[in-house]
C-alpha positions as CSV (number, residue, x, y, z in Angstrom):
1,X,-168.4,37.6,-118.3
2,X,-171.7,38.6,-117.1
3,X,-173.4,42.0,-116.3
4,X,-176.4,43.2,-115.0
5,X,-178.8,46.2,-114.0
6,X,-178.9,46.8,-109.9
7,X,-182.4,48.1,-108.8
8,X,-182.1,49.9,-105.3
9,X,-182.8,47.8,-102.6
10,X,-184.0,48.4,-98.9
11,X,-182.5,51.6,-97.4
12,X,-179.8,50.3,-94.4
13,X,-180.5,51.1,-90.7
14,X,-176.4,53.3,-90.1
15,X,-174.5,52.1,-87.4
16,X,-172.2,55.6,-85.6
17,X,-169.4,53.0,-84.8
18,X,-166.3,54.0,-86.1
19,X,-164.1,51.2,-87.8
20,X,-160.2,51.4,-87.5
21,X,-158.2,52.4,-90.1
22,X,-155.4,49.6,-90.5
23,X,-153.3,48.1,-93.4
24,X,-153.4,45.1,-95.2
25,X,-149.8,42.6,-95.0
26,X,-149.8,40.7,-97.9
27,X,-146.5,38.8,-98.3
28,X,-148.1,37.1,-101.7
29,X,-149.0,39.2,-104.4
30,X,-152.0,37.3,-106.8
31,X,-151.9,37.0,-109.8
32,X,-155.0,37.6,-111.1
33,X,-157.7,40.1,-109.9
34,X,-161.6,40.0,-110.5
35,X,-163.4,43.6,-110.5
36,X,-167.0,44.1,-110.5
37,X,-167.2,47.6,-111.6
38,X,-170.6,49.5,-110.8
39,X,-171.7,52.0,-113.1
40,X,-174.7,53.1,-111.1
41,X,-177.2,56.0,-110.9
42,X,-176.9,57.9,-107.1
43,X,-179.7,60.5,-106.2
44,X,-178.4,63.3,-105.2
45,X,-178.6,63.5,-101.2
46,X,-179.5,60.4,-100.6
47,X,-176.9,58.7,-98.5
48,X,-179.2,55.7,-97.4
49,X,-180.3,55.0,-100.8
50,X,-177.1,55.2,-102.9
51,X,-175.6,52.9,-99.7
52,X,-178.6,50.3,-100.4
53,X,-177.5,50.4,-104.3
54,X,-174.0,50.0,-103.3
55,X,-175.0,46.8,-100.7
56,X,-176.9,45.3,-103.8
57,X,-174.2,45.8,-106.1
58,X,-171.7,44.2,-103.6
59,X,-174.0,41.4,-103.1
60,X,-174.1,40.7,-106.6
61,X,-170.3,41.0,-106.9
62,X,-170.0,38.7,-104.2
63,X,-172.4,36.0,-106.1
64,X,-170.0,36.6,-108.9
65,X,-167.1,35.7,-106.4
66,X,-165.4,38.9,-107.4
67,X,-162.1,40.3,-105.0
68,X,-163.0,44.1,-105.6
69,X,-166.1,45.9,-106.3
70,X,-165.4,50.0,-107.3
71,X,-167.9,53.2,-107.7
72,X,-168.0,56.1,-109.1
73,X,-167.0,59.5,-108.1
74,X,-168.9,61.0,-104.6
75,X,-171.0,58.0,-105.0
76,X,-172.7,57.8,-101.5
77,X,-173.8,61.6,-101.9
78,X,-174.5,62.2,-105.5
79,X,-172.3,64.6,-107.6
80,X,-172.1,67.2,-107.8
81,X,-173.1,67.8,-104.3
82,X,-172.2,71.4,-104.2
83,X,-173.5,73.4,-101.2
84,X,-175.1,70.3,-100.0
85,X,-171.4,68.8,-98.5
86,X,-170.6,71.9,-96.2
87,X,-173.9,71.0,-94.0
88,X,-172.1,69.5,-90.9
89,X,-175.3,67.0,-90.7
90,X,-174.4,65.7,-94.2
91,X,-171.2,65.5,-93.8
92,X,-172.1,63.0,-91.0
93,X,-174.3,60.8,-92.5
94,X,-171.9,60.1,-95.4
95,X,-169.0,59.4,-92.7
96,X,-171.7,56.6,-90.7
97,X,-172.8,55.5,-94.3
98,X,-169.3,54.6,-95.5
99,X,-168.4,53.1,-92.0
100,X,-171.4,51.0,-92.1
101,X,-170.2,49.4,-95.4
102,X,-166.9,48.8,-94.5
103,X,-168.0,46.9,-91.3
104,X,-170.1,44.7,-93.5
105,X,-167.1,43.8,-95.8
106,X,-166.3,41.7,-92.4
107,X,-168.1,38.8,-94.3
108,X,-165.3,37.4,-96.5
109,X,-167.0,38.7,-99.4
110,X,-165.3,41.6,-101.9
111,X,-163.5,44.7,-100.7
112,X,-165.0,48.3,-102.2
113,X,-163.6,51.5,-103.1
114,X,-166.6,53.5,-102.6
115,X,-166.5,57.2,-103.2
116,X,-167.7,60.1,-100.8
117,X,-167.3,63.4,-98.7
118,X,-165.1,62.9,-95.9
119,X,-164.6,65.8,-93.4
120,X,-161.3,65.7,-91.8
121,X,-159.2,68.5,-89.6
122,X,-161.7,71.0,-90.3
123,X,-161.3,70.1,-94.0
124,X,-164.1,68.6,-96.7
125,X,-162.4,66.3,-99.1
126,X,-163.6,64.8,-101.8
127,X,-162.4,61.1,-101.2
128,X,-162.1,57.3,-102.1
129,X,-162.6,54.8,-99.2
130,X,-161.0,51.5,-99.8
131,X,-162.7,48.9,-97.1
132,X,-162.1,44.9,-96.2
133,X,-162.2,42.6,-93.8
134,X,-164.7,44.9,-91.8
135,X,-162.4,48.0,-91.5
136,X,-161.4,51.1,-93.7
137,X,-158.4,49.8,-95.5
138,X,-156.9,53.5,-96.8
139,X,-158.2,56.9,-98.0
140,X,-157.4,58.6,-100.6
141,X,-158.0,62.3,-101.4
142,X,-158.8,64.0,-104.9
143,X,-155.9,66.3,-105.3
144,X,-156.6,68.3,-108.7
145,X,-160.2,70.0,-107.9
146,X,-162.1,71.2,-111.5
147,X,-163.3,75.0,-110.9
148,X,-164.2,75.6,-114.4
149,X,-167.4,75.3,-116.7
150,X,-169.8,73.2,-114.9
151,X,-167.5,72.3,-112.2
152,X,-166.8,74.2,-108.4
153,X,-165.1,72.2,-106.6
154,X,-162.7,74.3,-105.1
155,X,-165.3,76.4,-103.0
156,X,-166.2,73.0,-101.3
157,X,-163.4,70.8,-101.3
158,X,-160.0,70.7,-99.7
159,X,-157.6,69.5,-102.3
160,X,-155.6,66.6,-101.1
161,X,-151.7,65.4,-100.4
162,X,-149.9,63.6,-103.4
163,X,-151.3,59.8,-102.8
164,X,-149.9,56.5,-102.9
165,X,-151.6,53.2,-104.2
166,X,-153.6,51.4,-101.8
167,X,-153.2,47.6,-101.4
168,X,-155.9,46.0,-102.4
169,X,-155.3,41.9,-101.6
170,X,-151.7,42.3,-102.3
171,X,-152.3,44.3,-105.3
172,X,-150.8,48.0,-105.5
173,X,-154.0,49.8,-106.9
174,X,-153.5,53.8,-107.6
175,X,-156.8,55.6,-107.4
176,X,-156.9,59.3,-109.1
177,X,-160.2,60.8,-108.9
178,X,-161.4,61.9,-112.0
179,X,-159.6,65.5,-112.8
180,X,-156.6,64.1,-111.1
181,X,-155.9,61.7,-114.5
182,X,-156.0,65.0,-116.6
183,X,-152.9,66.4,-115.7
184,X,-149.6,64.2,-115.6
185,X,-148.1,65.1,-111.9
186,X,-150.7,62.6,-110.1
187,X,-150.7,59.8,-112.2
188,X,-146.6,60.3,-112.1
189,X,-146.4,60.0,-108.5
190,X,-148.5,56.9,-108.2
191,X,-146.8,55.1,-110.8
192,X,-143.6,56.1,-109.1
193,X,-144.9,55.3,-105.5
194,X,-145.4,51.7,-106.8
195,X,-148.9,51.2,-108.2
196,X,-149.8,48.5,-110.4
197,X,-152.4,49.9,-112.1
198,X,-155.0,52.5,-111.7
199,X,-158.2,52.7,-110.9
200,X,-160.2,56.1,-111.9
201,X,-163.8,56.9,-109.9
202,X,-164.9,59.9,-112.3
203,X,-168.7,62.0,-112.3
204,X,-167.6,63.3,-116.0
205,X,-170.4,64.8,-117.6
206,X,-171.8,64.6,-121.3
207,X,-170.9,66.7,-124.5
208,X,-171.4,65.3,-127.8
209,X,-167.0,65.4,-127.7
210,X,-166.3,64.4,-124.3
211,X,-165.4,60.7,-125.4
212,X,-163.0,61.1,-127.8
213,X,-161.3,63.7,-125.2
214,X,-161.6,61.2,-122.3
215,X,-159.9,58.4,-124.1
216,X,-157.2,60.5,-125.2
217,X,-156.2,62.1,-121.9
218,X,-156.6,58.2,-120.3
219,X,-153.9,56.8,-123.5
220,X,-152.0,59.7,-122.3
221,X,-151.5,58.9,-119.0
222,X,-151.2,55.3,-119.7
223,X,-148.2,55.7,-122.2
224,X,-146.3,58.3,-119.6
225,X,-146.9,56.1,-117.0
226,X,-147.2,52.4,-118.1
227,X,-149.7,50.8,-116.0
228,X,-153.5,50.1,-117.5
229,X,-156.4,52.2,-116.2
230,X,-160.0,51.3,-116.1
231,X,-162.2,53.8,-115.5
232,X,-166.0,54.1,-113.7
233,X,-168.0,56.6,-114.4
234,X,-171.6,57.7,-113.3
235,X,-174.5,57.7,-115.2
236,X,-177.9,59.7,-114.8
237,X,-179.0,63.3,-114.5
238,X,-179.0,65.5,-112.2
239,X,-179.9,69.4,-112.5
240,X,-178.7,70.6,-116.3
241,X,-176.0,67.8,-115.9
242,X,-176.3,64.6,-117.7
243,X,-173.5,61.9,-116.6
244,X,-172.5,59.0,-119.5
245,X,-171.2,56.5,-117.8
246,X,-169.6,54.6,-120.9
247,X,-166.9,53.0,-118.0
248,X,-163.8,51.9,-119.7
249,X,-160.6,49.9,-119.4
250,X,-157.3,50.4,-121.6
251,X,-154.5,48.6,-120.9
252,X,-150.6,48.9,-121.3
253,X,-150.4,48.5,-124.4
254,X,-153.3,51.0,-125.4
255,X,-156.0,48.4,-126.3
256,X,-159.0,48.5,-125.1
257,X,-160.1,45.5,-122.7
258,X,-163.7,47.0,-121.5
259,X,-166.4,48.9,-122.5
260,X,-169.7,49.2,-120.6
261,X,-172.8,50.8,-122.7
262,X,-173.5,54.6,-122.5
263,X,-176.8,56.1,-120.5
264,X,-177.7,52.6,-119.1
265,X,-176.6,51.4,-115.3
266,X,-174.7,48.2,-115.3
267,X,-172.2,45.9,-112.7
268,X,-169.7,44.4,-115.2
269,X,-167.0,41.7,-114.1
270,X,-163.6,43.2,-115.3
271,X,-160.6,40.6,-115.0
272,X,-157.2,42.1,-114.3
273,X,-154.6,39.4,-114.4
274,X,-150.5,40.0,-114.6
275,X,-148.7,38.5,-117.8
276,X,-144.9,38.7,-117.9
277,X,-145.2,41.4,-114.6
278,X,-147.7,43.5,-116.1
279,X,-151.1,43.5,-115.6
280,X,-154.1,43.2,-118.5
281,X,-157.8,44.1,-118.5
282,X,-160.2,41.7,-120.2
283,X,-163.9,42.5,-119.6
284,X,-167.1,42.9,-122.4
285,X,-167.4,45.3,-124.8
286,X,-170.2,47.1,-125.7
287,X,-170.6,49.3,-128.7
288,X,-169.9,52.9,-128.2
289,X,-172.7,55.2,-129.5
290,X,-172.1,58.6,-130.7
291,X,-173.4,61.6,-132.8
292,X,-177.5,62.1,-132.9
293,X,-178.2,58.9,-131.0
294,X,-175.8,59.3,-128.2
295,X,-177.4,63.4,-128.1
296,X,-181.2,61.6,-128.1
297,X,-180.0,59.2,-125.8
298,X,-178.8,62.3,-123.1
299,X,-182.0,64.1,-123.6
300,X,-183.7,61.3,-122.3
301,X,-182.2,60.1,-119.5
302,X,-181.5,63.9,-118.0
303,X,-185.4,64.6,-118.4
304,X,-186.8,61.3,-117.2
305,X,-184.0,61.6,-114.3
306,X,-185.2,65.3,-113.8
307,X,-188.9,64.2,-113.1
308,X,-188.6,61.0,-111.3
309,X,-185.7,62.5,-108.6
310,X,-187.8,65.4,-107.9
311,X,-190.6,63.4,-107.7
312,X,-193.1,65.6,-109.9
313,X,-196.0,63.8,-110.1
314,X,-196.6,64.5,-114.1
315,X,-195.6,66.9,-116.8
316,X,-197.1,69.3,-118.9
317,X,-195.8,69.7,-122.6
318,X,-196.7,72.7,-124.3
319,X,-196.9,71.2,-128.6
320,X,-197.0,73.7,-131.5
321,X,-197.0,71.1,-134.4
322,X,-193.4,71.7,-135.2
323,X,-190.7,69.2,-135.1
324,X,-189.2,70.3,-131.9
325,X,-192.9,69.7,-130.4
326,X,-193.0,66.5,-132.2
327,X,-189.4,65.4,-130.3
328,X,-190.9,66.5,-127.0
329,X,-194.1,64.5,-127.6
């Protein structure tokens, strides 16, 4: 197993042609699955960017000769993007961004589940995009929208229908999005609907507890449902909100079979194979930091993400000779 940082690369020219949505026939299912998950930093409204980090990502997923490469939650726009998503011209350039990446998955290389907004029937939903062989495979709408603490959600978003899995080279794949895993009913439905195992795109935020809650809602689902769930989550700052990332995978049996470090970007290879008609997880684990470090650690990366995405051109820190000057310095 290998993993590495992605640096952006060269922002895309966007194509307006729209791709047809189509299914996949698979009459053999594999056997073995290889994931390259991408734990990446978006800016916040900026679609071309956050598409040329996903293109790199690919690329390198490709290299790695990978079958799937997933991101996390509202990935091509940033999340939260709050008032930003009901601008009809944003709405656009998502729509061209996505449909520009799905046309390049026409080269034989890895099929993506990449997040984004996706206006529909006069509706904004917050969505999952699962492309190959050049054309949008499926979508799949976020059903359980958060509208507590941090989160509003339901003042943007259109929540969407029940889903099924998505099939994903012969593989039934279910894809909750982030609050959807923390209630049973979605989760339920896929599992009966046929999926295999789940993939979770999540923008969860940090709290000094938020781990230990994640990992029991995900062993939660897992045991009700039976199927093994790896889960991508976002890293970086953005506003008062510092995102983790600490991307997981627990399988069947409640083990844990990945673990991808905390406030650091990364593109892990993830191997999902099927043993006795179940399917197993086996990717690198990283240790998981916690307490005062994993605090110091947030504090970091939501002030340096602060300056550099707003683009200040320097700070000014205002010392008293205390210890919390001496932090700040």
């Amino acid at each position: 197993m290998t993993w590495r940082d992605i640096c952006p690369a060269s922002l895309l020219t966007l194509r307006t042609q729209t791709p047809r949505v189509t299914s996949v026939d698979m009459t053999q299912t594999p056997s073995s699955l290889l994931i390259a998950v991408a734990q990446l930093n978006p800016i916040m409204g900026d679609v071309a960017g956050n598409l040329a980090r996903a293109r790199a990502a690919r690329a390198d997923a490709a290299a790695a000769k990978a079958d799937l490469v997933v991101f996390s939650e509202l990935f091509l726009s940033g999340y939260p993007p709050e008032d930003l998503v009901l601008k009809p011209a944003f709405q656009a350039a998502c729509r061209q961004a996505t449909e520009a990446f799905a046309r390049e998955t026409a080269d034989g290389g890895p099929a993506v589940l990449i997040a984004t907004p996706w206006a529909e029937g006069g509706n904004v939903y917050n969505a999952v995009v699962l492309a190959d062989a050049g054309l949008i495979q499926a979508i799949r709408f976020k059903v359980d929208l958060p509208n507590y603490s941090v989160f509003d959600e339901k003042r943007v978003f259109a929540p969407g229908p029940m889903p099924g899995p998505v099939n994903v080279r012969g593989v039934r794949i279910g894809v909750p999005i982030c609050e959807d895993i923390w209630d049973e009913e979605v989760v339920e439905t896929l599992s009966e609907t046929g999926a295999e195992l789940l993939i979770v795109p999540n923008g969860s935020p940090y709290r000094e507890s938020v781990y230990d809650e994640r990992m029991s809602t995900i062993v939660a689902r897992i045991t009700e449902s039976g199927l093994p769930m790896l889960y991508v989550n976002q890293i970086g700052g953005q506003d008062e909100l510092v995102f983790d990332g600490a991307s997981l995978a627990v399988n069947a049996d409640r083990s844990l079979a990945m673990q991808l470090p905390a406030f650091a970007e990364a593109v892990a290879l993830v191997r999902a194979t099927k043993e006795d008609g179940t399917w197993r997880f086996a990717g690198p684990v990283h240790a998981h930091e916690s307490g005062d470090r994993a605090n110091y650690a947030a504090c970091v990366l939501g002030l340096r993400d602060y300056v550099e995405k707003n683009r200040f051109p320097g700070v000014v820190l205002g010392l008293s000779g205390g210890i919390d000057s001496a932090i700040c310095a």
